[in-house]
C-alpha positions as CSV (number, residue, x, y, z in Angstrom):
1,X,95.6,66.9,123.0
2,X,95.9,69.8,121.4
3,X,98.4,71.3,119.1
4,X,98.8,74.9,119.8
5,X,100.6,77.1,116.5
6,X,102.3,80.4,117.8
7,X,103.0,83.2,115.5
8,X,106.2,85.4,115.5
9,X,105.7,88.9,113.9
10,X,108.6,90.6,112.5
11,X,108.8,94.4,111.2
12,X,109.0,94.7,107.0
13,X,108.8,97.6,104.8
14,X,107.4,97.3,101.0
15,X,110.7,97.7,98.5
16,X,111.1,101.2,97.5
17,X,112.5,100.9,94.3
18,X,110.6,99.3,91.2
19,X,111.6,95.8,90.7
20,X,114.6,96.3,93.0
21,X,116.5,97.4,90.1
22,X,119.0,100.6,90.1
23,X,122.4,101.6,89.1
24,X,125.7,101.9,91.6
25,X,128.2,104.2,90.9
26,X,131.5,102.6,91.4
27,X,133.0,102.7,94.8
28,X,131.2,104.0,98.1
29,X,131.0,107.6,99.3
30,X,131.7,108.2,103.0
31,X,128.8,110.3,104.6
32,X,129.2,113.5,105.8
33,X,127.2,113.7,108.7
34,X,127.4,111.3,111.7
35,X,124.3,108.9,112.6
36,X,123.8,107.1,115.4
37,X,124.3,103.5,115.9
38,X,121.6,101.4,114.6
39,X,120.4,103.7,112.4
40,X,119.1,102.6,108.6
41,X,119.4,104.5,106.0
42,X,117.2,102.9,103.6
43,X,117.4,102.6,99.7
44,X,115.9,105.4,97.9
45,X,116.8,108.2,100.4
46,X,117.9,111.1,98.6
47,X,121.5,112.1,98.7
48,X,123.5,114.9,97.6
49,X,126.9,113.2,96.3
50,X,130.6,115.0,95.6
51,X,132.5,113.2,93.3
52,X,135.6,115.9,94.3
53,X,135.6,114.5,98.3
54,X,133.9,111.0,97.4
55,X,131.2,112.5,100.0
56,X,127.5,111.9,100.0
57,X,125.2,113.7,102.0
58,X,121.7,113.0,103.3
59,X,118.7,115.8,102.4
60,X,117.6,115.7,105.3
61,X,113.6,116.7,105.2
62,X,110.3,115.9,107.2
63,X,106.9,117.1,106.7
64,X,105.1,118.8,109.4
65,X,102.1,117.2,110.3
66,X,98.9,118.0,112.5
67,X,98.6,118.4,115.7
68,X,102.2,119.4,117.1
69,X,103.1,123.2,118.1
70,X,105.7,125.8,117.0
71,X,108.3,124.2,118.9
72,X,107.1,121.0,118.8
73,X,106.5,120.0,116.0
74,X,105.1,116.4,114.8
75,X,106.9,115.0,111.6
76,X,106.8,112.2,109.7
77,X,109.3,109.2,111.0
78,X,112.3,108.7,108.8
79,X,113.9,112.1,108.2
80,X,116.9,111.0,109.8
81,X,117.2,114.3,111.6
82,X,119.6,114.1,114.9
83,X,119.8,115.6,118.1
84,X,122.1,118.8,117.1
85,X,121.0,119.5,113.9
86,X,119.3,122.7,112.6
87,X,116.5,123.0,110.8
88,X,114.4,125.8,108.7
89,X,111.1,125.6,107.3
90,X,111.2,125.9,103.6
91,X,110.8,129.6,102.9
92,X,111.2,130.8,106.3
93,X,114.2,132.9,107.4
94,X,114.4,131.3,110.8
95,X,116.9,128.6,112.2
96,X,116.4,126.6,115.3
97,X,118.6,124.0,116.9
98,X,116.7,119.9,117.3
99,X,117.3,119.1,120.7
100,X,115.4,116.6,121.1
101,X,113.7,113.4,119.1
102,X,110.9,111.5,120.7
103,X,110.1,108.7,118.4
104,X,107.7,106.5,120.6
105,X,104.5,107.0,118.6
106,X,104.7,104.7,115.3
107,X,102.7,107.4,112.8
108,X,105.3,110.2,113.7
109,X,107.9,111.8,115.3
110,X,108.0,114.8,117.7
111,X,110.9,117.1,117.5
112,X,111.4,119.4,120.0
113,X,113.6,123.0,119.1
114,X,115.7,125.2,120.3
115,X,113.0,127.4,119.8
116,X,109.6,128.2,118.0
117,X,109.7,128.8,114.0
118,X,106.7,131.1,114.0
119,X,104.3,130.5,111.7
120,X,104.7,126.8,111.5
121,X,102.0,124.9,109.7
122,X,100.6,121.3,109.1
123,X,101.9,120.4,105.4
124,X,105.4,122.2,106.1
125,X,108.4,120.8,105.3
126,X,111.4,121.2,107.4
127,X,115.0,120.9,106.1
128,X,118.5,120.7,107.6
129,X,120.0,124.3,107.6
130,X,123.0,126.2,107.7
131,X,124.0,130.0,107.9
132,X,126.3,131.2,105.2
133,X,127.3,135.0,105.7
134,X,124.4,135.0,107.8
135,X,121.7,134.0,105.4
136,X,119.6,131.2,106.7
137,X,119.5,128.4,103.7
138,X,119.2,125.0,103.4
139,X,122.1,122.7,103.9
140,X,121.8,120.8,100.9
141,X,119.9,122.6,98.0
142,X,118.6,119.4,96.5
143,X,119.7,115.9,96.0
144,X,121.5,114.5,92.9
145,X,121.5,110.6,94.0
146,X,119.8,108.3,96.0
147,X,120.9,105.3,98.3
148,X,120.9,102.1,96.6
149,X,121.6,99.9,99.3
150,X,120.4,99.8,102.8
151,X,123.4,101.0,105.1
152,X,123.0,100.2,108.6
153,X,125.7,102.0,111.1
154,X,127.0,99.8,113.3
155,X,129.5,101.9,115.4
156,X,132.1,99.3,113.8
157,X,134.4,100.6,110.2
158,X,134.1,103.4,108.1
159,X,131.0,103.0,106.9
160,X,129.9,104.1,102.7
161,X,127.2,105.0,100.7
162,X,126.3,103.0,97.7
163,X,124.8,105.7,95.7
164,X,122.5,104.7,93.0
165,X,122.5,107.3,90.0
166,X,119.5,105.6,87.7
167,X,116.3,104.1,89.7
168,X,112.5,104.2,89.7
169,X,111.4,105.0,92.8
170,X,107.9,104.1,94.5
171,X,107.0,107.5,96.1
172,X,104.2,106.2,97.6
173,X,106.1,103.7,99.5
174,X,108.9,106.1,100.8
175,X,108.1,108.8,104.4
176,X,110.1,111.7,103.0
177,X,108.6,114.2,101.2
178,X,109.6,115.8,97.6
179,X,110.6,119.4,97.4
180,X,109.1,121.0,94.6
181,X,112.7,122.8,94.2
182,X,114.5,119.2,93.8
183,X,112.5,118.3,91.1
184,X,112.6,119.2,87.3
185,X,110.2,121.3,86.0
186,X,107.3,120.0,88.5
187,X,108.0,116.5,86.9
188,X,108.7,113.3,88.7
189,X,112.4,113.6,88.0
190,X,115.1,114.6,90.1
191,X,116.3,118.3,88.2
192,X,119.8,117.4,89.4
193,X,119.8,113.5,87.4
194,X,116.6,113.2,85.6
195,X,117.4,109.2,86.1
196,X,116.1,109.1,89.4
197,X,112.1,109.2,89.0
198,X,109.8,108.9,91.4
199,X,106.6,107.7,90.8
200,X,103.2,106.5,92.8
201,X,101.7,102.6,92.0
């Protein structure tokens, strides 16, 4: 008789930070923006933190990638854009509304938008937005922190942000992409905390 050995797969991600090590800031920030349930935010996602309203908010960027259209475009997964956000292309002057998320393929995900942002190109990147006295910008001009703790939202509590303020982050590892304008002098430091750095192993 023979013995038969069946394999269970589970999903992993490599760590994002270098040797898991990174520095909290005391107490949590609550998130400005609301996520849906069973969303991850995971460590090393850039953040924009206010020490005045204890607040942290997500940067919320994707890359554009090949192969989607004007108004719908393909993006790499993990922006954490939502349904009802709006978005601009860095550089552009053009707002449109995400109004849909289809995230069924596994290399990306396809947003479709209130509209088409003309000119829209493969290498792109695509940022929340907000108009303020009717100039298109982006919500969150760069980020100062990132997480330092996955944050799962659960629909239960008020959830918080553990916001890491020194860490070494494997860029390779993370989806979103660096904006030169976030970083210091083209470096591999964030220009609003050169103690986050990013680099590639």
């Amino acid at each position: 008789m023979a013995i038969e050995f069946k394999k269970t797969s589970y999903d992993g991600y490599m760590p994002t930070i270098w040797r898991g090590e990174c520095k909290i800031l005391p107490g949590g920030f609550k998130p400005v923006q609301s996520f849906a349930t069973g969303t991850v935010l995971r460590r090393g996602t850039p953040i924009l933190v206010d020490f005045e309203t204890m607040t942290a908010g997500v940067v919320k960027a994707a890359k554009v990638e090949a192969g989607g259209t004007t108004a719908k475009p393909r993006v790499t997964k993990n922006s954490h854009l939502s349904i009802g956000d709006k978005v601009m292309s860095l550089g552009g002057e053009l707002q449109k509304t995400v109004s849909n998320i289809d995230t069924s393929n596994s290399a990306y995900d396809v947003l479709t938008l209130s509209g088409a942002i003309t000119g829209l190109a493969e290498g792109d990147i695509l940022q929340e937005s907000e108009e303020v006295e009717t100039v298109i910008q982006p919500r969150f001009e760069a980020p100062n922190m990132i997480v330092g703790a996955d944050l799962e939202f659960t629909g239960r509590g008020i959830p918080t942000i553990d916001a890491a303020y020194e860490a070494v982050v494997l860029y390779n590892i993370v989806s979103y992409p660096l904006v030169d304008d976030w970083m210091l002098n083209g470096g591999p430091c964030l220009k609003l905390n050169p103690n986050i750095v990013f680099i590639k192993q």
